[in-house]
N, C-alpha and C positions, 0 to 999 in steps of 0.2 A: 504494500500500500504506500503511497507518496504522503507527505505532507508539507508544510510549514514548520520551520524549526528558528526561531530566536538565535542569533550565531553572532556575537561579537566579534571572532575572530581572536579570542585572547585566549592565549597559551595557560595562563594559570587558572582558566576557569573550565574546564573540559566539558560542566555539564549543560547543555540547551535545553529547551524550554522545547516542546510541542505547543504550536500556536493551533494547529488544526491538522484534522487528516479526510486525505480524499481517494476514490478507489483509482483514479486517472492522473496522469500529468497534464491532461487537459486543464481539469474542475481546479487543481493545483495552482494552473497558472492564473485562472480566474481568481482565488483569493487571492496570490499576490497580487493583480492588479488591482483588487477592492483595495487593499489594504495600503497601499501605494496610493492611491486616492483619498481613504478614508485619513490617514496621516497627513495626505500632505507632500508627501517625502521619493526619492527616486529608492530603487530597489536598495540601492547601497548603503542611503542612510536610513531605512529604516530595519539595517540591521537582520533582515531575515531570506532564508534560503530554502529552496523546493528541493527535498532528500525523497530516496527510497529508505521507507523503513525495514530492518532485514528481520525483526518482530514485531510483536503485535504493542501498539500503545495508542494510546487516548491523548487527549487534547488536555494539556496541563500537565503530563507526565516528561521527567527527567531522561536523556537520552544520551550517552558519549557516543565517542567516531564507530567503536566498531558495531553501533546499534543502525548505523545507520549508509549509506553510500548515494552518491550525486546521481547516477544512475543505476537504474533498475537492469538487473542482467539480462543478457538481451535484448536492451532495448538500443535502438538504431541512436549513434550519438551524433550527431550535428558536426558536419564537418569541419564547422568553424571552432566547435570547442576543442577539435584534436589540434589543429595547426594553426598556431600564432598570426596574425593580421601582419608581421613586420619579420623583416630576413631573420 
């Protein structure tokens, strides 16, 4: 399942926050773009990122890395996220 996860990006805080979960990466990208609106804010400052959860959690539960992965296996990645935009 995908969801929303709260990510500062800080090394000494491992655990994120579930903001939401959805059965798609579709419905997924839809809350971020509410929530992007609803704030205010672009994807970057409002601090959160669309994960494959690798088990089962709810909305408000604790999550580290290995709970979780950027993408879902097997799912076709965007070409643009393999190869860098610059030499």
């Amino acid at each position: 399942m995908f969801g929303l996860i709260y990510d500062t990006h800080e090394l000494d805080k491992p655990q994120k926050r579930v903001i939401s979960v959805h059965k798609s990466r579709k419905t997924a990208e839809n809350a971020l773009e509410e929530r992007m609106r609803r704030l205010g804010k672009t994807v970057e400052e409002c601090d959160t990122r669309i994960v494959w959860f690798k088990r089962k959690v709810q909305r408000g539960d604790a999550v580290i890395n290995h709970d979780f992965s950027t993408w879902k296996p097997g799912e076709k990645i965007p070409y643009g996220e393999l190869h860098p935009d610059c030499d």
